[in-house]
C-alpha positions in Angstrom: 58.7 -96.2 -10.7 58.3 -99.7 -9.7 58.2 -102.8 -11.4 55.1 -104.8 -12.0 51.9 -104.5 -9.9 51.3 -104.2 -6.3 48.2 -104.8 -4.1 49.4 -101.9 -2.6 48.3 -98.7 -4.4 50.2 -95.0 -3.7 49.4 -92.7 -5.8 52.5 -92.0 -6.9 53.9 -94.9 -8.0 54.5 -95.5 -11.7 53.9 -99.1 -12.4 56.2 -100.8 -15.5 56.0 -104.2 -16.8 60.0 -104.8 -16.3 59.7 -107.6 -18.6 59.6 -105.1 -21.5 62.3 -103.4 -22.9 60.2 -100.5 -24.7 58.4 -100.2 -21.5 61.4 -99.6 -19.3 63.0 -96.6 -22.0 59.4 -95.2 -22.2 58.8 -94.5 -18.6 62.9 -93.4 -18.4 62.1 -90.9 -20.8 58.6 -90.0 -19.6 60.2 -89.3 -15.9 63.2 -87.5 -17.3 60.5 -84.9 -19.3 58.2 -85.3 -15.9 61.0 -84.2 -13.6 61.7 -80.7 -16.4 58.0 -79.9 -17.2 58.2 -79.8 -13.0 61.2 -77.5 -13.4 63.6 -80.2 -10.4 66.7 -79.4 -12.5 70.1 -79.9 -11.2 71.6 -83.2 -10.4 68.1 -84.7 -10.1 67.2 -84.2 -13.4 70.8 -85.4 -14.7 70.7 -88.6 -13.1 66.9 -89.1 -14.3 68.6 -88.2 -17.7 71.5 -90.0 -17.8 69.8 -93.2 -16.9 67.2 -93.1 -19.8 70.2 -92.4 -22.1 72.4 -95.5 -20.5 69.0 -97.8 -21.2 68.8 -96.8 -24.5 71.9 -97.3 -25.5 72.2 -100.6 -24.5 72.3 -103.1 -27.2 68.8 -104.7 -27.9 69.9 -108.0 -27.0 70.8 -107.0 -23.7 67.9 -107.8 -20.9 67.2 -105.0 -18.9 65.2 -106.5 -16.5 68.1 -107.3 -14.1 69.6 -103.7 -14.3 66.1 -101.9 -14.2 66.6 -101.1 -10.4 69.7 -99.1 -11.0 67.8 -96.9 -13.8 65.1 -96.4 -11.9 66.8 -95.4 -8.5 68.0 -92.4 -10.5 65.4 -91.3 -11.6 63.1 -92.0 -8.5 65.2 -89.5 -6.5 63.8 -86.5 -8.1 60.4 -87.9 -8.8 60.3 -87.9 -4.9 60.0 -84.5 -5.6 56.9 -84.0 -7.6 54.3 -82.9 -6.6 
């Protein structure tokens, strides 16, 4: 996942407009279920978790745009592994 577009275009990246808050939990959640329906388990999957569960919880007023690399670094790590 990356933030925003990019001239340059890989196939695999998952573009997010970072500026959004329901944007940012979305594609959390929609790598999380990603990295099971690809069966990555483990730690992988955990982190992937456990970062879509940290954004959401975080209270609404809270801009996530300055914390988004650190969510998506988690999750990143096993999408690295998808085929």
């Amino acid at each position: 996942m990356v933030c925003g577009e990019s001239s340059y275009r890989d196939k695999n990246n998952i573009f997010v407009n970072c500026q959004s808050r329901f944007e940012i939990i979305k594609n959390l959640k929609d790598s999380w279920l990603l990295l099971r329906k690809n069966y990555i388990g483990g730690q992988l999957e955990n982190l992937c978790y456990e970062a879509y569960m940290d954004a959401k919880k975080m209270h609404p007023s809270i801009d996530l745009a300055p914390m988004v690399d650190v969510f998506f670094v988690r999750c990143n790590m096993g999408l690295e592994h998808v085929k």
